[in-house]
C-alpha positions in Angstrom: -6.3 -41.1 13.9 -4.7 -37.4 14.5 -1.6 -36.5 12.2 1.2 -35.1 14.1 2.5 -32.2 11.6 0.1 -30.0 11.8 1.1 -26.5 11.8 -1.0 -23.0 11.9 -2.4 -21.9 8.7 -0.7 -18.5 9.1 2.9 -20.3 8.8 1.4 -22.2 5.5 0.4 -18.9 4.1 3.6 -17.3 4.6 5.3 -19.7 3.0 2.8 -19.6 -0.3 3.7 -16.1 -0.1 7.3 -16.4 0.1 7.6 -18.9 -2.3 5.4 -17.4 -4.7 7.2 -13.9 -4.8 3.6 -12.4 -3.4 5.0 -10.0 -1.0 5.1 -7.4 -3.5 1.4 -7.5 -5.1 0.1 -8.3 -1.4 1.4 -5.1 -0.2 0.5 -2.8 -3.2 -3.0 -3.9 -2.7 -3.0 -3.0 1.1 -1.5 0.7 -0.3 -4.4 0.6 -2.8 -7.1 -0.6 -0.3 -5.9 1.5 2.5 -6.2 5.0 0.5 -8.5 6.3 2.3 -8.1 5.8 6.2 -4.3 6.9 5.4 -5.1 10.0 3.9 -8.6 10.5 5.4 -12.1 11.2 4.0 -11.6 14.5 2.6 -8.5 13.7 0.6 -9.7 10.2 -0.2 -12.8 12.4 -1.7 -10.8 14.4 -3.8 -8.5 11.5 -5.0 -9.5 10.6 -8.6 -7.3 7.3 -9.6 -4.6 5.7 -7.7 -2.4 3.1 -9.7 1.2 1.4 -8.8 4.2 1.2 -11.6 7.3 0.3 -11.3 8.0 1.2 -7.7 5.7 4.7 -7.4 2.9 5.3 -6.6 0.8 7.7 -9.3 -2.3 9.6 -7.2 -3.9 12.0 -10.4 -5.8 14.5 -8.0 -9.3 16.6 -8.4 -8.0 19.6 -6.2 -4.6 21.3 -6.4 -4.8 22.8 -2.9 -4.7 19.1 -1.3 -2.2 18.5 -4.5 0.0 21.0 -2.5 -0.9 19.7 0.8 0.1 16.1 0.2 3.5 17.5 -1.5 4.4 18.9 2.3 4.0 15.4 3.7 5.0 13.1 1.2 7.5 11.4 3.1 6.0 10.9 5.5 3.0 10.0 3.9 5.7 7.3 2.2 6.9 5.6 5.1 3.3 5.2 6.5 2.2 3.6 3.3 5.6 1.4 3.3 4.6 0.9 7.0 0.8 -0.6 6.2 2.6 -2.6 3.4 4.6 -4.5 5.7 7.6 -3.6 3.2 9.1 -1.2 1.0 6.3 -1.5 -1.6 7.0 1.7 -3.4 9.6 4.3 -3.2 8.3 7.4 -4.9 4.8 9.1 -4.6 3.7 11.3 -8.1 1.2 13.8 -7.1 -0.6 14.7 -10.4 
């Protein structure tokens, strides 16, 4: 006997999502996972911790030169992090 409701797992997850306020976390943790192939090897190198509070995002730094070189594109740098998110996961990047 075949049930009739069945829907696609990806709608069921969405809803979970939804219902359980996950859109947040889920997003941080793509920011957090995706480090690297946003900024690229050699910043991703020089990148000593990355952590999410209240909104920003705090990246503490080894080298000050790529400290100054993220500072030139950090809004862009914002809106493609908000972009792999799927939302507006944070709204300020701290360089440190």
């Amino acid at each position: 006997m075949r049930k009739t409701n069945t829907e696609p797992v990806s709608d069921i997850l969405k809803r979970f999502v939804t219902a359980y306020r996950l859109e947040h976390p889920l997003g941080c943790a793509r920011i957090m996972n995706h480090w690297d192939e946003v900024v690229g090897s050699m910043i991703a190198s020089q990148t000593a911790e990355l952590n999410i509070h209240q909104r920003k995002l705090y990246v503490k730094l080894k080298s000050s030169v790529v400290r100054h070189e993220l500072m030139m594109v950090k809004s862009r740098l914002l809106l493609q992090l908000n972009d792999l998110a799927g939302i507006k996961a944070i709204d300020d990047i701290i360089l440190m």
